[in-house]
VMD Tcl script that draws the C-alpha trace (Angstrom):
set ca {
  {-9.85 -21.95 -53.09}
  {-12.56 -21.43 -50.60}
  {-15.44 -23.81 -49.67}
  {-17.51 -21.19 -50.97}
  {-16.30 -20.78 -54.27}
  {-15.59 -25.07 -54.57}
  {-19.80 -25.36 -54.65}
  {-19.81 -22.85 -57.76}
  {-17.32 -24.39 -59.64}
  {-18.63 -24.04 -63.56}
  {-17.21 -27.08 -66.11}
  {-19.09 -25.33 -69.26}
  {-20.14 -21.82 -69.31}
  {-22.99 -21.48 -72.71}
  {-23.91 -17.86 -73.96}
  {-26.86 -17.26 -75.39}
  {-30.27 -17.85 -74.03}
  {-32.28 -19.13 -77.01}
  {-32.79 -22.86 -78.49}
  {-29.67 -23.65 -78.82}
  {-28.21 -22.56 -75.93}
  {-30.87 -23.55 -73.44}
  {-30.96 -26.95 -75.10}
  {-27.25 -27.10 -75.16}
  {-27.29 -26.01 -71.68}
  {-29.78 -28.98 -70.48}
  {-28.23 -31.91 -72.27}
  {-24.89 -30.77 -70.73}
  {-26.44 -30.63 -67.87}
  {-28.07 -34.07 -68.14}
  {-24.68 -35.28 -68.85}
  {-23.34 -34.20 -65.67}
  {-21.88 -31.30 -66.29}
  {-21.69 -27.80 -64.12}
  {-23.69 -25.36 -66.50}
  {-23.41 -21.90 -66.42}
  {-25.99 -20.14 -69.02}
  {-25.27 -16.51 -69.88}
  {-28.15 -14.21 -71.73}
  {-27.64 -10.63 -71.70}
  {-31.34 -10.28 -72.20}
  {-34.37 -12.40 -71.26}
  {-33.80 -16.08 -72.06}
  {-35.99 -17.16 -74.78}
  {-36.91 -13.94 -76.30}
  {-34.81 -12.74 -79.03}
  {-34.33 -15.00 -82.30}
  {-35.71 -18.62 -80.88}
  {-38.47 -16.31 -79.98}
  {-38.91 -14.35 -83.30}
  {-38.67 -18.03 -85.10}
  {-42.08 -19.39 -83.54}
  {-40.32 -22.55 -83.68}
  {-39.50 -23.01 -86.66}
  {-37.33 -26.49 -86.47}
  {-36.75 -27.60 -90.68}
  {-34.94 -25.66 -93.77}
  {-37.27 -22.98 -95.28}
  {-36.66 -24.53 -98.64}
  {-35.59 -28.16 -98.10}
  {-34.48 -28.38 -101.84}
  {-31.63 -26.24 -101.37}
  {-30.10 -28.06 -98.87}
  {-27.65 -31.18 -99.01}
  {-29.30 -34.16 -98.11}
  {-27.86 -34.29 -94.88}
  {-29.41 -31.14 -93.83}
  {-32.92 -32.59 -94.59}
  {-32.10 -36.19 -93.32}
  {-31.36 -34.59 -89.52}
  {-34.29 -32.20 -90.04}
  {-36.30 -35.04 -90.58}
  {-35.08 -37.33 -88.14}
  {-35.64 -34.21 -85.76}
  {-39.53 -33.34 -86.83}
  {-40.11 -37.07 -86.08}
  {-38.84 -36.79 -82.30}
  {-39.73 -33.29 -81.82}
  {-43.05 -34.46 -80.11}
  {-41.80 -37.22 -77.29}
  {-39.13 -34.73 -76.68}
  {-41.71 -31.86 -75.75}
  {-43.44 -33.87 -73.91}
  {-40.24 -35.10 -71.82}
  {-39.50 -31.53 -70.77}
  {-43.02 -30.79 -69.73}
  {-43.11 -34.04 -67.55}
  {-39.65 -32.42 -66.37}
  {-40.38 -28.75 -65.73}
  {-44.45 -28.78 -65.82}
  {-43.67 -25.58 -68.30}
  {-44.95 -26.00 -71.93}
}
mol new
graphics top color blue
foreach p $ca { graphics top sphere $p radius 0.5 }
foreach p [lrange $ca 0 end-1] q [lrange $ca 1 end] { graphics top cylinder $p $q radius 0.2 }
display resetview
């Protein structure tokens, strides 16, 4: 292996550039990890996109309650945890 190729060493390649991905991609990141993020397209602009961020069940009621309890839990940090990326990338 070549110095060169040592520096681009990947542990965790994600594919898909939307919420999930992107957000998987960061916290890996955060972790430690070597992210690689694949997108065929432009990052952010397909389904997260189309959702308008959309975070809960459509119809909470026909969900288990576990569903709605991490929905929940997630609408109640949603906020601080916007605000943490902004103070972290100045991009809102």
């Amino acid at each position: 292996m070549t110095r060169h190729m040592a520096r681009h060493m990947t542990d965790v390649i994600v594919v898909g550039g939307g919420l999930v991905g992107l957000l998987s991609a960061y916290f890996l990141h955060e972790s430690g990890a070597r992210v690689t993020l694949l997108e065929k397209n432009q990052v952010g602009k397909e389904a997260s996109w189309a959702g308008g961020g959309i975070l809960s069940p459509l119809y909470p009621w026909q969900y288990p309650d576990a569903v709605n309890d991490l929905a929940t839990y997630s609408q109640h940090h949603y906020a601080n945890f916007c605000e943490g990326l902004y103070q972290r990338t100045d991009d809102d």
